[in-house]
C-alpha positions as CSV (number, residue, x, y, z in Angstrom):
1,X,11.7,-9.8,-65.8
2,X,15.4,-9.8,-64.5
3,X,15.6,-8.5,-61.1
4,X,19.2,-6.9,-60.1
5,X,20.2,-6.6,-56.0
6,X,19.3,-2.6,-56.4
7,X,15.8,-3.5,-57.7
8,X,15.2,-6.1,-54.9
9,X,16.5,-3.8,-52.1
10,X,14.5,-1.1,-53.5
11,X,11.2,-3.4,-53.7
12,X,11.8,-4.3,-50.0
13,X,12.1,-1.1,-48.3
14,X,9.2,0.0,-50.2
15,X,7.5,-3.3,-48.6
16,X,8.6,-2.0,-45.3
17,X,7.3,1.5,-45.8
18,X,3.9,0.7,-46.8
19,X,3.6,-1.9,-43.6
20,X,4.9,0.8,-41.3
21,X,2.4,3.4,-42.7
22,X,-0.7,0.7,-42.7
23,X,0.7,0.2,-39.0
24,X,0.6,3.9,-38.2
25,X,-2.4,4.9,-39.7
26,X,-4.6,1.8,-38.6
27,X,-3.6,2.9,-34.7
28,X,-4.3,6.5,-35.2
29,X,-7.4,5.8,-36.2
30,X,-8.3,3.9,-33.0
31,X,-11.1,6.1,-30.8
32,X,-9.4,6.5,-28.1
33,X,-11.4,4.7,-24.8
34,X,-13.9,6.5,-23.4
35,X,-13.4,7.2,-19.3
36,X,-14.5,4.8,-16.9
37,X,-16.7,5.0,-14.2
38,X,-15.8,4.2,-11.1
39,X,-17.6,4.1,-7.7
40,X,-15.1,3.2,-4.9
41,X,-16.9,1.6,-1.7
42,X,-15.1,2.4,1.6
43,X,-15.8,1.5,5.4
44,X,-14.6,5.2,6.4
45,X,-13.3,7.7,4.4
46,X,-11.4,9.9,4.9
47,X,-9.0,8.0,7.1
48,X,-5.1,9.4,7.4
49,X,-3.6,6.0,7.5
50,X,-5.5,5.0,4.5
51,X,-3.4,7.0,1.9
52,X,-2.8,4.2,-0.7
53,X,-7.1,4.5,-1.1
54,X,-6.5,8.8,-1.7
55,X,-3.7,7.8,-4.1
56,X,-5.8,5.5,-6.4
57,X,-8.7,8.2,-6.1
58,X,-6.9,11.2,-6.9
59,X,-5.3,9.3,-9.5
60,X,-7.8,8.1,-11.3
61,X,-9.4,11.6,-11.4
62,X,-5.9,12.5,-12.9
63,X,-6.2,10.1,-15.8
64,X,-9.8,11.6,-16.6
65,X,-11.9,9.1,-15.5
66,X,-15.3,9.5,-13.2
67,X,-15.3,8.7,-9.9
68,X,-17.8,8.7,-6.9
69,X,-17.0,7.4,-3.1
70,X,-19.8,5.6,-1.2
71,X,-18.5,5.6,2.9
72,X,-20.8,3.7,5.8
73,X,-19.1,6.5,8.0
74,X,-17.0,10.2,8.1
75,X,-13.9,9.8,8.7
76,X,-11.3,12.0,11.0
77,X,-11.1,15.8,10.8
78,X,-7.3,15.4,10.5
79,X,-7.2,14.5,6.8
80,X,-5.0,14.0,3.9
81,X,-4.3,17.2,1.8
82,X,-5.6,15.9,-1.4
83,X,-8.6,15.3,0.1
84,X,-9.4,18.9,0.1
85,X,-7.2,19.8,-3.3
86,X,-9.5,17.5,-5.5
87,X,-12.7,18.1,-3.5
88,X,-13.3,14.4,-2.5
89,X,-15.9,15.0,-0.4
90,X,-17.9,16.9,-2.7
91,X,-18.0,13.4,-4.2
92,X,-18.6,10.7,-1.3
93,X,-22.1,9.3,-0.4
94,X,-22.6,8.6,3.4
95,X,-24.8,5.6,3.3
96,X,-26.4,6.1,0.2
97,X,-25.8,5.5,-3.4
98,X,-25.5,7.6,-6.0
99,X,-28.6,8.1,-8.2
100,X,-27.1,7.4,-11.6
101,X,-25.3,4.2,-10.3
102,X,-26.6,1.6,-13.0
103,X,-24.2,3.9,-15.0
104,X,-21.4,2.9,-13.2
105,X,-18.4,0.4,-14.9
106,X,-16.7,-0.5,-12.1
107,X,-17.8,-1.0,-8.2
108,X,-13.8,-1.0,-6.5
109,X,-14.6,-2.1,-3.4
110,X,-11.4,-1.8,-0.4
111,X,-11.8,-4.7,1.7
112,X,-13.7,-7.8,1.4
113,X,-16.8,-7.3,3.4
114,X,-17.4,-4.4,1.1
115,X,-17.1,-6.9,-1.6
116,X,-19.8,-8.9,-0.1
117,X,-22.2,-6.2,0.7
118,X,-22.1,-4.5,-3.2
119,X,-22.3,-8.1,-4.4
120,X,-25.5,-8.1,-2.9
121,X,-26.6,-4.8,-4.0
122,X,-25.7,-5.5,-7.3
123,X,-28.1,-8.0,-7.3
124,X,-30.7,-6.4,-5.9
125,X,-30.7,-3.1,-8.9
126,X,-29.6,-5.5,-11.4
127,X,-26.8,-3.7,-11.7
128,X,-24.1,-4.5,-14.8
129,X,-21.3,-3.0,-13.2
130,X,-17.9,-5.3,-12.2
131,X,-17.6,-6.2,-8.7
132,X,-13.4,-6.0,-7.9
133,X,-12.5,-6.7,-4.2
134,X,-9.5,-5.5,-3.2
135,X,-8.1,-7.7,0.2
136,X,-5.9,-5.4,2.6
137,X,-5.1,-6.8,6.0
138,X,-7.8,-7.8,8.5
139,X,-10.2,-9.4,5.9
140,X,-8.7,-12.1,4.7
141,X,-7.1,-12.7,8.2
142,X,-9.1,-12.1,11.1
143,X,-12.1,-11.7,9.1
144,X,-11.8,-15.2,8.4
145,X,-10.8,-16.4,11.8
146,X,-13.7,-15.1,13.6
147,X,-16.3,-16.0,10.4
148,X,-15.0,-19.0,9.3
149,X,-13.3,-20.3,6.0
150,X,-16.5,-20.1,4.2
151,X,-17.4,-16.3,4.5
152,X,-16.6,-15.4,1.4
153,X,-17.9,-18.0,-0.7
154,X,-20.2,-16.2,-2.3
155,X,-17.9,-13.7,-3.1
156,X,-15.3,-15.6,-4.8
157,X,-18.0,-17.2,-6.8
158,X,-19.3,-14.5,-8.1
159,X,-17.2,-11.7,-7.9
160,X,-15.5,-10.7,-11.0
161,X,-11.8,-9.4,-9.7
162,X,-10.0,-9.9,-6.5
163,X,-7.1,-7.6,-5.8
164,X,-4.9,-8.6,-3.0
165,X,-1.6,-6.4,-2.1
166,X,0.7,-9.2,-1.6
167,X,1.5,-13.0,-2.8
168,X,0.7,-14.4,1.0
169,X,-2.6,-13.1,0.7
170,X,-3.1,-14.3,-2.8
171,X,-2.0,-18.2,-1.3
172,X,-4.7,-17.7,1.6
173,X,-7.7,-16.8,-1.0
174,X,-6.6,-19.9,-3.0
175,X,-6.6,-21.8,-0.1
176,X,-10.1,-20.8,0.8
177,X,-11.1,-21.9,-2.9
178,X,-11.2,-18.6,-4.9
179,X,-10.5,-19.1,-8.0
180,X,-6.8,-18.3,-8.6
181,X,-7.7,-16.7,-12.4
182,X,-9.6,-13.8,-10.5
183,X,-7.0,-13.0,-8.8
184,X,-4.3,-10.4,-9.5
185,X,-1.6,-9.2,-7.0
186,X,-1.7,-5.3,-7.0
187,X,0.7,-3.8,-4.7
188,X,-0.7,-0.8,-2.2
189,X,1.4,1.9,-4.0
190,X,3.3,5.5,-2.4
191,X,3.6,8.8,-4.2
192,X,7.4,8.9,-4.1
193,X,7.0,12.4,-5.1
194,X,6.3,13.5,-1.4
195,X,9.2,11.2,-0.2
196,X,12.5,12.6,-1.4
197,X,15.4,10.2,-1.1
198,X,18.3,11.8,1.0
199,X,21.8,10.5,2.6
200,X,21.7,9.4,6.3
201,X,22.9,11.8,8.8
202,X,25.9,10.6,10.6
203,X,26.6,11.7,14.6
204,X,25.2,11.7,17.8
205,X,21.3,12.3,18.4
206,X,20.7,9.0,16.0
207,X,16.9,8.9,15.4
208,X,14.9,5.6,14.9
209,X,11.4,6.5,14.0
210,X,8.2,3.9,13.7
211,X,4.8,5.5,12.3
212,X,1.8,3.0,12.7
213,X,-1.2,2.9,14.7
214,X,-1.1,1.7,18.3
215,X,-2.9,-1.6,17.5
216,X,-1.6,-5.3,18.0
217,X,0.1,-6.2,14.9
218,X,1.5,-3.5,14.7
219,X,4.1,-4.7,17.0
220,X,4.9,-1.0,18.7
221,X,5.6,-3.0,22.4
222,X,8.0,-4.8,21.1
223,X,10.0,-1.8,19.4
224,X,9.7,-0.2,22.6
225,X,11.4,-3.0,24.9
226,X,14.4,-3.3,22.1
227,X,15.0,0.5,22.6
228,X,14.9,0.2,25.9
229,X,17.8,-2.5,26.0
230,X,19.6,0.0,23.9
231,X,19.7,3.4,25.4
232,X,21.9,1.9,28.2
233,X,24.8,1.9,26.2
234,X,23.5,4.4,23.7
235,X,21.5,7.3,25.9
236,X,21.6,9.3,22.7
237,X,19.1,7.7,20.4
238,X,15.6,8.8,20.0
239,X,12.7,6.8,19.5
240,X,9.8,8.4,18.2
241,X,6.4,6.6,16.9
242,X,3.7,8.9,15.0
243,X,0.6,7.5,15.5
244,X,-2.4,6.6,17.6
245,X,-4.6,3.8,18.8
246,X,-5.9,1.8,21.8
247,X,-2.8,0.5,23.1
248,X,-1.2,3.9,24.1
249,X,-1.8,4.1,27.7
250,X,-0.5,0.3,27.9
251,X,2.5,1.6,25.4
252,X,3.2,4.5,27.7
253,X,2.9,2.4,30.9
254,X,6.2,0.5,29.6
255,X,8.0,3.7,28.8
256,X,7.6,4.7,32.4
257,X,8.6,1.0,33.4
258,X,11.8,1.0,30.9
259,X,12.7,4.5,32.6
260,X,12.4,5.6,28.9
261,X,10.7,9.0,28.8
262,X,13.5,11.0,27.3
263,X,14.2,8.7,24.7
264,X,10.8,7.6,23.5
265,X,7.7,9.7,22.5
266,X,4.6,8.9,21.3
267,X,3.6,11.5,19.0
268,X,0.2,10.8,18.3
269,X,-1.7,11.1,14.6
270,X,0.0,13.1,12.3
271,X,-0.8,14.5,8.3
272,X,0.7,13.3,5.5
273,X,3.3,16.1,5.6
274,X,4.0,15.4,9.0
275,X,5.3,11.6,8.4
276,X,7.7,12.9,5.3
277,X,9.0,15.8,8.1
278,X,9.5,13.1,10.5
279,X,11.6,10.6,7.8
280,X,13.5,13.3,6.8
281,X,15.2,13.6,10.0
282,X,15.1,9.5,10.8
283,X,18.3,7.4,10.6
284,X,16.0,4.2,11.0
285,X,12.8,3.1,11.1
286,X,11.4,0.2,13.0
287,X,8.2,-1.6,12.3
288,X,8.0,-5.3,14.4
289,X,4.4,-6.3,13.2
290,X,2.5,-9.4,15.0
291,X,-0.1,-11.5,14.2
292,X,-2.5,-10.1,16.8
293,X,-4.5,-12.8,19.0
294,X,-7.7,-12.4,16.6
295,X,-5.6,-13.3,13.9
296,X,-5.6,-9.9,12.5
297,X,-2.2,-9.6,10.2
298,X,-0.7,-6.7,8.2
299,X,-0.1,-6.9,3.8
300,X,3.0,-4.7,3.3
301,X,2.7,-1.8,4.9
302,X,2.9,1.4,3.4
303,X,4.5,3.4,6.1
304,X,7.5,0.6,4.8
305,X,7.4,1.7,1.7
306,X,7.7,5.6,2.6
307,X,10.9,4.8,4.9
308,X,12.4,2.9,2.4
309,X,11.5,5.6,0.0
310,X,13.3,8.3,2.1
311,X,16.1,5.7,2.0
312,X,16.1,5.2,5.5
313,X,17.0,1.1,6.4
314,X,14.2,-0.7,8.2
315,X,14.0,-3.2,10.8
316,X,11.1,-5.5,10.6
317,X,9.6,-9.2,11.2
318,X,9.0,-12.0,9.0
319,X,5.2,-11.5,8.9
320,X,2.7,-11.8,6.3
321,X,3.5,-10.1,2.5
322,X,6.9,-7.9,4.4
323,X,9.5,-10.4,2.9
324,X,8.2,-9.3,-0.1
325,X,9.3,-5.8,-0.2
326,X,12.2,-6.1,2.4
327,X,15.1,-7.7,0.8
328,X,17.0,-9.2,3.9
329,X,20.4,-8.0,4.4
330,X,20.3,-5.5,1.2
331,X,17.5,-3.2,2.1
332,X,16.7,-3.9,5.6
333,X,16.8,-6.5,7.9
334,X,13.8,-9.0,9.4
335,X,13.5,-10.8,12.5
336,X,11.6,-13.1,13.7
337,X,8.0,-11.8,15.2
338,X,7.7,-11.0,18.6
339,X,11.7,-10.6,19.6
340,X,12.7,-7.9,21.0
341,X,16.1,-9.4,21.7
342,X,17.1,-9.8,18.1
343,X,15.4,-6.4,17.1
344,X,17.5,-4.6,19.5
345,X,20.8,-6.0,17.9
346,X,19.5,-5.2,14.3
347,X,19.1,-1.7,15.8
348,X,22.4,-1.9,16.7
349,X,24.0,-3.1,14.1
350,X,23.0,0.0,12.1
351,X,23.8,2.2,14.9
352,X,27.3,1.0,14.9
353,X,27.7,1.0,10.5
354,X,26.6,4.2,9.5
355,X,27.7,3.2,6.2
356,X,25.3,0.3,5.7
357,X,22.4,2.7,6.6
358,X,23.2,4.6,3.5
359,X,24.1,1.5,1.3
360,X,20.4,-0.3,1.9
361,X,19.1,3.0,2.2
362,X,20.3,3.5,-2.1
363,X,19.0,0.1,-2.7
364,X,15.5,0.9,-0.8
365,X,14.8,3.7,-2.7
366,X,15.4,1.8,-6.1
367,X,13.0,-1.2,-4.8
368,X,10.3,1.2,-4.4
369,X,10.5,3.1,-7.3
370,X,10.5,0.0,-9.7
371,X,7.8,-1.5,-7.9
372,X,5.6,0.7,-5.3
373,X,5.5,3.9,-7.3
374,X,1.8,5.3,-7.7
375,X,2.4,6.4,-10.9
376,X,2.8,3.4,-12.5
377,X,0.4,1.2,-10.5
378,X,-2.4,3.0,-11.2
379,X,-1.4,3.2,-14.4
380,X,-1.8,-0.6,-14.4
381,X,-4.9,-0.3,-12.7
382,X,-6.7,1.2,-15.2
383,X,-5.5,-1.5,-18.0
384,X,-6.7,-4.1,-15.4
385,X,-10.4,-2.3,-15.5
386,X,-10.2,-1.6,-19.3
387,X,-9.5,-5.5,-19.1
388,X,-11.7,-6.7,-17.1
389,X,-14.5,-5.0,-19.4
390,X,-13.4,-6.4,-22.3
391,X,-14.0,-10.2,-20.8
């Protein structure tokens, strides 16, 4: 048979075609998967500071799949508006378990004693479902500290997923022996839906803004002393921190001492909507965290994240999994922990360049949305269930 260039091209795209259509028709025919099930296991639910846990519960509910909360203890009364939009607590157990758990999929377990304690139930009810530990702050710090290396042992062995929110806790769970291809950094994500970027305000009545509870690592003490350096030469700034905790009498004693009530409040807790109110009118936001004397260290915090968000420049420490989402120089600036000296002159560097505040304020926001956005993490949280299933 004699084949001209026509007949040949002709041949091909047919080729081409029929693959294409195979393709098509062989993934449209795919059942789609059914939803998972998914009991999340908290210490205290619900918890206002804790709204990286109602984002991944309100978004899996989103993406149709089943879900069931099982809390050792209520929570506050002030709570998160999603809590009562999606009825959550029509769905949490208060130390009990749900009776249909051996249907379960997934036991996602926030925080690694929680881990440890379903392990063992798991055990007990010879239950199939996947035990995924996701390590947040405390529990792979102090926890450790005060336990010892080997607290988790068990754990790590025979858990199936660990979830840690930053690199530096990934290195410390290798360290302790976990078994680095169980392990799967998974960012604490934001709705950046509820934080609307804006331009930074220019002028007198500068704000700088910290929210965080009024606990060690948080750092607040030393935030405080570097404002207090400041307002001699700049009596206009505000300081404001939104939040509560043990430390606030002690916090308010060194107001008094730094002769700084009119420039710096402590607001005490505040909702969801009140901490995107109080960015909105924030030129800068200040979060100096610590590693406390039990050893007790942040991840990356979230309240970060919704600053940066805003596009509102932070000022924060070299400490723990920060460095990871701060960008030195481009989207913030760090310091070293515990000094107040060099936060103060960060402060006042941006004080003095309103036009840095809104160029790292632009890059913020874009850093966040590529990475921190909850949208697509728990978009990738589901393919990491799915996954995990499939093994």
């Amino acid at each position: 048979m004699i084949y001209n260039k026509r007949t040949v091209l002709t041949t091909v795209l047919l080729g081409l075609v029929l693959v294409f259509c195979n393709s098509f028709s062989a993934t449209a025919e795919q059942p789609a998967r059914r939803p998972l099930k998914i009991l999340f296991a908290l210490g205290c639910f619900p918890l206002l500071p804790e709204t990286f846990i109602v984002n991944q519960l309100t978004g899996m509910i989103d993406r149709g799949h089943k879900i069931a909360i099982c809390s050792s203890h209520p929570g506050q009364k002030k709570i998160h508006p999603d809590v009562l939009k999606y009825k959550l607590l029509d769905r949490t157990y208060y130390g009990t378990i749900p009776s249909d758990i051996a249907t379960y999929d997934i036991i996602l377990c926030q925080f690694g004693p929680l881990g440890k304690k379903w392990l063992k139930i798991k055990k007990e009810l010879g239950l199939k479902a996947k035990i995924v530990t996701c390590f947040r702050g405390y529990d792979i710090t102090k926890e450790v500290k005060e336990k010892g290396r080997h607290v988790y042992d068990s754990l790590f062995k025979e858990g199936d997923l660990f979830l840690p929110v930053c690199d530096y806790f990934k290195d410390i769970m290798i360290d302790l022996g976990c078994d680095a291809k169980k392990i799967i950094v998974h960012h604490s994500a934001i709705d950046i839906n509820r934080f609307s970027f804006r331009s930074n305000k220019k002028g007198e009545g500068l704000s700088i803004v910290s929210v965080n509870r009024l606990v060690p690592k948080k750092g607040t003490s030393y935030a405080i002393s570097a404002v207090c350096r400041l307002i001699k030469k700049y009596p206009h700034i505000r300081y404001s921190v939104m939040g509560d905790g043990h430390l606030k009498q002690r916090l308010n004693a060194a107001i008094n001492k730094g002769r700084a009530q009119r420039n710096v409040k402590l607001l005490g807790w505040g909702t969801h909507d009140d901490v995107a109110k109080l960015l909105t009118k924030a030129d800068i936001f200040v979060l100096p965290s610590v590693t406390a004397n039990d050893g007790n260290e942040e991840g990356i915090p979230n309240a970060l994240k919704e600053a940066m968000a805003v596009g509102i420049p932070v000022v924060s420490t070299y400490h723990a999994g920060i460095s990871e989402l701060v960008d030195n120089g481009k989207t913030g600036f760090l310091v070293e922990c515990a000094d107040s000296k060099e936060l103060a002159r960060k402060i006042e560097y941006l004080i003095e360049h309103p036009e840095e505040r809104l160029k790292m304020g632009v890059l913020a926001r874009e850093r966040i949305e590529q990475e921190y956005d909850t949208e697509k993490l728990n978009d990738r949280l589901v393919s990491l269930l799915y996954a995990l299933l499939d093994k």
